[in-house]
SEMIVO-567030 format. One line per field, with one value per residue (C-alpha): x, y, z. Coordinates in steps of 0.1 Angstrom, whole numbers, plus 2048, in hexadecimal, padded with zeros to 3 digits. Each point is the difference from the previous one (the first is absolute). Layout:
# SEMIVO-567030
xx: [X, ...]
yy: [Y, ...]
zz: [Z, ...]
//
This chain:
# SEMIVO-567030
xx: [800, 81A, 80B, 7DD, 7F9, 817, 7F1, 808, 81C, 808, 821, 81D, 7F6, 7D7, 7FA, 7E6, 7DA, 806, 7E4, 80E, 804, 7F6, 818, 826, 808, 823, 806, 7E3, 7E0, 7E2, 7D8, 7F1, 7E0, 80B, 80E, 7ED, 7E4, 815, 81A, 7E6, 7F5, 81F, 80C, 7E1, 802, 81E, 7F8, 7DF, 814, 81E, 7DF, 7EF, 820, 806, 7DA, 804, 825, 7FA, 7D6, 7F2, 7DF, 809, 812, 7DF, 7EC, 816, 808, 7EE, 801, 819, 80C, 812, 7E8, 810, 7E5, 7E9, 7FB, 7FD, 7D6, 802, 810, 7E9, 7F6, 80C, 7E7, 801, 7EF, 81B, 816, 7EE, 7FB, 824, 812, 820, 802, 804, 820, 822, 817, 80D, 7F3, 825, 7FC, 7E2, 800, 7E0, 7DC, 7E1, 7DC, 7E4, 7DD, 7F2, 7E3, 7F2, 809, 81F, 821, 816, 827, 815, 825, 820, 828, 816, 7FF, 7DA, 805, 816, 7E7, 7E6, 817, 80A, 7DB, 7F6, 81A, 7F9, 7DC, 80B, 816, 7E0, 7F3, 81F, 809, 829, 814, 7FE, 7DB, 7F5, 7E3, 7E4, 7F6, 7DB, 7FC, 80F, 820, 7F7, 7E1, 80E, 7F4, 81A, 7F5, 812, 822, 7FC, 7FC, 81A, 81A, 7F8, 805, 821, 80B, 7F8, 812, 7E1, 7FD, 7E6, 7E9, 7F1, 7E4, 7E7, 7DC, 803, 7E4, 7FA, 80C, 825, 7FE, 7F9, 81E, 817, 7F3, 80A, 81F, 815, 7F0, 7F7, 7FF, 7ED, 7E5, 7FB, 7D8, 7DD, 7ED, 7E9, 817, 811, 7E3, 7F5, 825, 7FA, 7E2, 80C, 81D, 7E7, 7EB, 822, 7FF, 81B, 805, 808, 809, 81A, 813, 81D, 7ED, 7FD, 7FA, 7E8, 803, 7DF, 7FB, 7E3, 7E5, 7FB, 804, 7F1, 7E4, 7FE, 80A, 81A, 7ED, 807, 7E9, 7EE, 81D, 81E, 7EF, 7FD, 823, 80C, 7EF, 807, 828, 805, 816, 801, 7F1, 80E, 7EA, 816, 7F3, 812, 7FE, 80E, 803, 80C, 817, 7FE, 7F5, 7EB, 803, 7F8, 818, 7FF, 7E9, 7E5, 7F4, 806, 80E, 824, 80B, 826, 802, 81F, 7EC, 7E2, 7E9, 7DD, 7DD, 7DC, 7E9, 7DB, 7E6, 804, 828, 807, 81D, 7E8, 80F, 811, 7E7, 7EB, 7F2, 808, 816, 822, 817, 827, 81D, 81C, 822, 823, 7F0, 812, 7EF, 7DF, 7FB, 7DB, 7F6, 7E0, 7F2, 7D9, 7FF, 7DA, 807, 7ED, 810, 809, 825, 80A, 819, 803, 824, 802, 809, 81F, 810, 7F8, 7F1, 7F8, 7DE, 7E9, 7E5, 7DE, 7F1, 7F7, 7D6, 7F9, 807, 7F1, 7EF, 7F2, 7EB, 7DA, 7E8, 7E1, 7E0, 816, 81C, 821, 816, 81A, 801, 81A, 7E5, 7E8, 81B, 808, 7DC, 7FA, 826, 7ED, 7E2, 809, 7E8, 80F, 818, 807, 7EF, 803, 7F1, 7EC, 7F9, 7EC, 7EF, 7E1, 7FE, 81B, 7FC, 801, 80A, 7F4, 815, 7FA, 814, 804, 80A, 807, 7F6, 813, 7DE, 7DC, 80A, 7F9, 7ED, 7F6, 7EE, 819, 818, 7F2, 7F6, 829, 80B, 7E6, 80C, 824, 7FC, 7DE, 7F8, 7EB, 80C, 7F1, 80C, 804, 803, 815, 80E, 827, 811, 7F2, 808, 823, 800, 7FB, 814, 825, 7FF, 822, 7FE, 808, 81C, 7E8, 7DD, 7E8, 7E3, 7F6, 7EE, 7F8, 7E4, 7F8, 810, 818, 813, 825, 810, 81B, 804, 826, 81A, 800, 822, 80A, 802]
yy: [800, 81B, 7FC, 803, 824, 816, 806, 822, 804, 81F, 812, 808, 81E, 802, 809, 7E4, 80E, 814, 805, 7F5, 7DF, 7ED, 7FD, 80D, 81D, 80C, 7F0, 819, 7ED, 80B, 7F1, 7F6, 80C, 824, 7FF, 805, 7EE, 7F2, 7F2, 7EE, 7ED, 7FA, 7F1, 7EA, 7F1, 7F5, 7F4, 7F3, 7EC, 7F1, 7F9, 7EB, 7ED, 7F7, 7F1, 7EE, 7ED, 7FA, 7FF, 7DF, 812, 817, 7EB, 7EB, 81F, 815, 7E4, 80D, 826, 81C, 810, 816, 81C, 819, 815, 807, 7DB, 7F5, 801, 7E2, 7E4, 7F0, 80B, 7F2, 7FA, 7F6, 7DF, 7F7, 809, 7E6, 7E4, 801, 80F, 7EF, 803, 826, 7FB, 805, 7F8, 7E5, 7FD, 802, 824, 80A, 814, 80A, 7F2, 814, 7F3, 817, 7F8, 7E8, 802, 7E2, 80B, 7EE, 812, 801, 7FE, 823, 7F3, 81C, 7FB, 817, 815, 804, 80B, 81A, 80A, 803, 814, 818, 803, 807, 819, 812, 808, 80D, 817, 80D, 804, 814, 7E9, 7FE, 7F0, 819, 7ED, 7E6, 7EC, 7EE, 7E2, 7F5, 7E3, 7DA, 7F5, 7DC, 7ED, 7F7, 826, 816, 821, 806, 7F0, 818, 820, 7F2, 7F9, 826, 80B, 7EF, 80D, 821, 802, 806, 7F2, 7E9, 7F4, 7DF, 7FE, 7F0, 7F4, 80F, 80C, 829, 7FE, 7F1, 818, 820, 7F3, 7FC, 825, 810, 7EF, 7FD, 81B, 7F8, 819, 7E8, 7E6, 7E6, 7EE, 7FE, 824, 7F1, 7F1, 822, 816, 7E6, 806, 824, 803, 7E3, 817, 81D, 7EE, 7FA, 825, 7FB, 81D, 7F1, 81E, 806, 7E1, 7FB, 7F1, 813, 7E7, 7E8, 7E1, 7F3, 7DB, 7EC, 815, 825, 823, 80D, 800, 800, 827, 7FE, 80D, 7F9, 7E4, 807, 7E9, 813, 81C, 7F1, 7F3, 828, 80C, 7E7, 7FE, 821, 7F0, 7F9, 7DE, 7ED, 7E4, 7E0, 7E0, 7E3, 7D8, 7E1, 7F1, 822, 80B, 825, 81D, 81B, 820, 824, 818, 81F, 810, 7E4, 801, 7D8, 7E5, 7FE, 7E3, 7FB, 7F7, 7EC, 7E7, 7FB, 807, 807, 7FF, 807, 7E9, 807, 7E2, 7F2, 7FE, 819, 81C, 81D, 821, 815, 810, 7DF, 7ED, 7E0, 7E0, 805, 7E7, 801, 7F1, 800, 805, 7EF, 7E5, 7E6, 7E2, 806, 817, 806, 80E, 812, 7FB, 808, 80E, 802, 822, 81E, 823, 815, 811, 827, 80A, 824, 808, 801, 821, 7E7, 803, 7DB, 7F7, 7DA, 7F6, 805, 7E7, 810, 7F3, 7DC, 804, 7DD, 7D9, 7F0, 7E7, 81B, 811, 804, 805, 810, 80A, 80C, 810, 7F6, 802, 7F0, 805, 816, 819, 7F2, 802, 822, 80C, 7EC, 80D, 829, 7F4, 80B, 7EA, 7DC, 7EF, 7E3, 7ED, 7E4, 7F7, 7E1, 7FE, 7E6, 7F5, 80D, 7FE, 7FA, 829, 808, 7FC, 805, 813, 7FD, 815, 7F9, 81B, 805, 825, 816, 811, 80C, 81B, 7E8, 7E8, 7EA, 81B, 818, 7EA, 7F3, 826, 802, 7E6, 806, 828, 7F1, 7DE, 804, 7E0, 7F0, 7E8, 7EC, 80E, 7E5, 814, 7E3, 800, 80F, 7DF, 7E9, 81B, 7FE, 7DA, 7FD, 81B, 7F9, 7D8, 7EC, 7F1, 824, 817, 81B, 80B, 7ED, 819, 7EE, 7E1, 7EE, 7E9, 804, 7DF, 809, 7E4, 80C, 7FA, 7E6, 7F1, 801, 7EA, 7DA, 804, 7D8, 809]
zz: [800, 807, 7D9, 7F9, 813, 80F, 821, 80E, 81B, 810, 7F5, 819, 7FD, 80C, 821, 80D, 7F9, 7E4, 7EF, 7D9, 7F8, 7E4, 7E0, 7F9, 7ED, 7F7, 827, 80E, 80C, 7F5, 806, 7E0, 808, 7FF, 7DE, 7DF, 7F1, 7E8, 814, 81B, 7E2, 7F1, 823, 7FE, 7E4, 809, 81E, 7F3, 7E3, 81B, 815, 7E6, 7F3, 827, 801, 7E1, 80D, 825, 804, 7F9, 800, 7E8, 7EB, 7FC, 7FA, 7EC, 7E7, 7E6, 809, 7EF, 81B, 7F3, 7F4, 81C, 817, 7E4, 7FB, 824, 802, 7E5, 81D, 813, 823, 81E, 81D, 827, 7F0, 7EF, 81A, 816, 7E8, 7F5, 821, 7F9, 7DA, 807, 80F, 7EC, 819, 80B, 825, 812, 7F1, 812, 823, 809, 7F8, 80A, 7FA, 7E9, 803, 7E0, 7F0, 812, 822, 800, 803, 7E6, 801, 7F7, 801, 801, 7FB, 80E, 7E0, 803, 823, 7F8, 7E7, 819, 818, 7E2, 7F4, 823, 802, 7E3, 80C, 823, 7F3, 7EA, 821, 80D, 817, 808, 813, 81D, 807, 816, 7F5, 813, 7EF, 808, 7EA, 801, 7F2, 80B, 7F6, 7DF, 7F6, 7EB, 808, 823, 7F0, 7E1, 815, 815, 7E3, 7F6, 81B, 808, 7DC, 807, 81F, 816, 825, 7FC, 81E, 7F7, 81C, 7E6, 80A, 824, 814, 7FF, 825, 7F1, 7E6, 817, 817, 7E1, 7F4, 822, 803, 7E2, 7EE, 7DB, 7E4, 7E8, 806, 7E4, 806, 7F3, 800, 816, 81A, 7FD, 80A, 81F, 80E, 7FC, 816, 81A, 806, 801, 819, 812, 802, 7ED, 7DE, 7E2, 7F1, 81C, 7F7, 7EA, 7E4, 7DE, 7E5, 7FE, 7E3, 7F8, 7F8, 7F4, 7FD, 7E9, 80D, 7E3, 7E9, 7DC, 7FC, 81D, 817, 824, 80E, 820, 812, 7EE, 811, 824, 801, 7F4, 818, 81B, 7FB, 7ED, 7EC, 7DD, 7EC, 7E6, 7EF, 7EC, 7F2, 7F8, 7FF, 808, 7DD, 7EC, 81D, 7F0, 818, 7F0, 81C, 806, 7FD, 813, 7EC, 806, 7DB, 7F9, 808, 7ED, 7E4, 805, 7D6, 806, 817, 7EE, 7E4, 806, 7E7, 80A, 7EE, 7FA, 80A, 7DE, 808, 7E8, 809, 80D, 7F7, 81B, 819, 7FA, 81E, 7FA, 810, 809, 7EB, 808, 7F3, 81B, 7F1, 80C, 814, 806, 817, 7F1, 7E5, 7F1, 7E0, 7FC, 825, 806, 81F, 805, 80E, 7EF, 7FD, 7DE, 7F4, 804, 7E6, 806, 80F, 824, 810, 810, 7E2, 7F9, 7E0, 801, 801, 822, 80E, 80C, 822, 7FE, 7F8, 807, 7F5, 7DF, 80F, 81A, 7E2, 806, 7EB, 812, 7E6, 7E9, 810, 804, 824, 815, 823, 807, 7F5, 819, 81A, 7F6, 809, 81C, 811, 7FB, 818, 823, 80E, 7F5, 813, 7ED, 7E2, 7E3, 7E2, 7F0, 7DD, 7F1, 7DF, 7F3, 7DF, 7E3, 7FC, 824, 822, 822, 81D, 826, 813, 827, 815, 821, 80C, 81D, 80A, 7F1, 7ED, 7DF, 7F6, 7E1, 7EE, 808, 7F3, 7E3, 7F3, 802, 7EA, 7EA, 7F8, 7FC, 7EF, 7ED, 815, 823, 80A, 81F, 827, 81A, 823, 815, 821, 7FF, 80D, 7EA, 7E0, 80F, 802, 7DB, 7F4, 813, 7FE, 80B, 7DB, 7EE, 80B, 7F1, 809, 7E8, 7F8, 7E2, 804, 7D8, 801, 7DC, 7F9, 7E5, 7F0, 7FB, 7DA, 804, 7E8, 7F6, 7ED, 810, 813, 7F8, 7DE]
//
């Protein structure tokens, strides 16, 4: 692999957390993603090409499926290889690996189709490919190695996530705090004590440690904290507009938000810079396409599915990866200075879509209206079949006081979604017992009992 891609080093000469790196010029590094137009792509097309050769000589997956491809057509040719899905990953787990096992150093486990996790297998090359990706998108953020960074999510559980922010952080030169799924009261203590500058977690998480420590009569805002790197669910809405829990953890910590999104399989962060306007494609990592719901390339601005092809992988690479994830591409220059391609906020999964009398919405957009009622506590929602044309949605919700009721409710979804859906008022504990479940290291507030059948079928891996 190292003849294949020259992965970047540091010269003699960088001081640790400098903000360029990326490719060499006349000995000088500079990140790719600030250059021109012309030279991203020309960088990815290389990459894309090395990527594709690799795939073809070490995948036995691909080697099967790419038999009878041309792959070498360049970027503009790329939408005419077939798709790679999480079924495939999970009926042909160990066809996707093109190393030789004594080369692999870490294997995490993504959720399947079916329920059943899935193996994501690393060498050392890939984990220094995570820790430079990772580093690449704190320094967006304007982190350097002066901070130190709580870390408020797992590195064990067979999870990547805490061992990517981790790796970043350790590249960067950060102190990083690795106090992962610890109760607010561990949390609070570690605040007080050791002082963090930046807390990597879950919005959600993020704003109940705000107000424990506020309960504490403790002041978030007096603390040393003044970043705050959002995982797993949005901070903004389909125009960038803060979300009603961007807002709350703003004012709560007074500090500022940053949103990423990433996954297990693709090992490619997309995150905010510090002008919040997108989540940021390193092009030298990866390459990514929005597809419309006939799998067609959906032109920029387009909500559609997130497809990425990872670049300079080396345990497990993937070509044309569905994510199921729905957001849509900014390719106006960033006021950064970086001109790669931006992800919007994360709208929603594929298989999330409803279909209610003729309107079409995921529920991030639910969420979104439920999170501006003052009134709601906590809630989740059930979707099932009613016709091949539409769907039904219950929402349960668990209410603070009496300020709001069903009707109030209701009349407030309607004006922002054009749709009523049915109000359950249940008791808060039970809400809460359905929505944080040992079984999901995130809050499950959708609940599909549509019945769905998945599409898997993919290549017979005994062939």
């Amino acid at each position: 692999m190292k003849d294949l891609y020259l992965y970047p080093v540091r010269s003699s000469r960088q001081k640790r957390g400098s903000r360029f790196r990326g490719f060499i010029s006349n000995g000088v590094y500079r990140d790719i993603a600030s250059s021109s137009a012309d030279a991203i792509r020309g960088v990815q097309e290389e990459r894309l090409k090395q990527h594709l050769d690799y795939c073809l000589k070490h995948s036995p997956y691909y080697r099967r499926i790419l038999k009878n491809e041309d792959v070498n057509l360049g970027l503009d040719g790329l939408s005419q290889l077939p798709f790679t899905q999480k079924s495939d990953i999970e009926k042909c787990n160990d066809d996707f690996c093109a190393v030789s096992l004594e080369k692999i150093r870490d294997i995490v486990l993504s959720s399947g189709t079916t329920g059943k996790p899935t193996k994501v297998m690393y060498t050392e090359y890939d984990l220094k490919r995570l820790a430079y990706n990772e580093e690449k998108a704190f320094i967006a953020c304007g982190i350097t190695s002066e901070d130190i960074a709580l870390l408020t999510c797992t590195l064990d559980r067979c999870f990547v996530a805490g061992l990517a922010y981790f790796l970043g952080m350790r590249a960067l030169g950060a102190a990083a705090i690795r106090n992962g799924h610890g109760t607010l009261e561990s949390h609070a203590q570690v605040i007080e004590r050791m002082n963090p500058t930046v807390i990597v977690g879950v919005p959600t998480f993020l704003r109940k440690l705000g107000l424990y420590l506020m309960d504490k009569n403790i002041n978030p805002t007096q603390m040393s904290v003044s970043k705050l790197i959002c995982i797993g669910e949005p901070l903004r809405d389909k125009k960038l507009r803060s979300l009603k829990v961007n807002r709350d953890l703003e004012d709560i910590w007074q500090a500022k938000t940053f949103s990423t999104y990433a996954s297990s399989e693709t090992v490619t962060t997309f995150c905010e810079c510090i002008y919040q306007a997108g989540g940021h494609l390193h092009p030298d990592l990866a390459i990514v396409e929005i597809i419309d719901d006939k799998d067609r390339p959906a032109p920029t601005g387009t909500v559609g599915e997130i497809v990425l092809t990872p670049l300079a992988v080396e345990g497990m690479p993937l070509i044309r990866f569905k994510t199921q994830d729905v957001s849509f591409l900014i390719d106006k220059p960033c006021a950064c200075g970086r001109n790669s391609l931006r992800l919007g906020p994360i709208l929603g999964r594929k298989n999330e879509m409803m279909k209610v009398r003729g309107t079409t919405l995921y529920p991030q957009a639910i969420y979104s209206a439920l999170e501006e009622i003052e009134g709601i506590s906590d809630y989740f929602i059930t979707v099932t079949k009613e016709s091949d044309l539409s769907e039904n949605i219950r929402i349960s919700v668990a209410l603070k006081d009496k300020t709001c009721g069903v009707g109030f409710i209701q009349d407030v979804l309607q004006a922002r979604l054009r749709v009523k859906p049915e109000i359950e008022i249940k008791d808060h504990q039970w809400v809460k017992e359905q929505v944080y479940t040992v079984e999901s290291r995130k809050p499950v507030r959708f609940l599909d009992k549509r019945g769905l059948s998945q599409n898997t079928t993919v290549p017979d891996c005994t062939d």
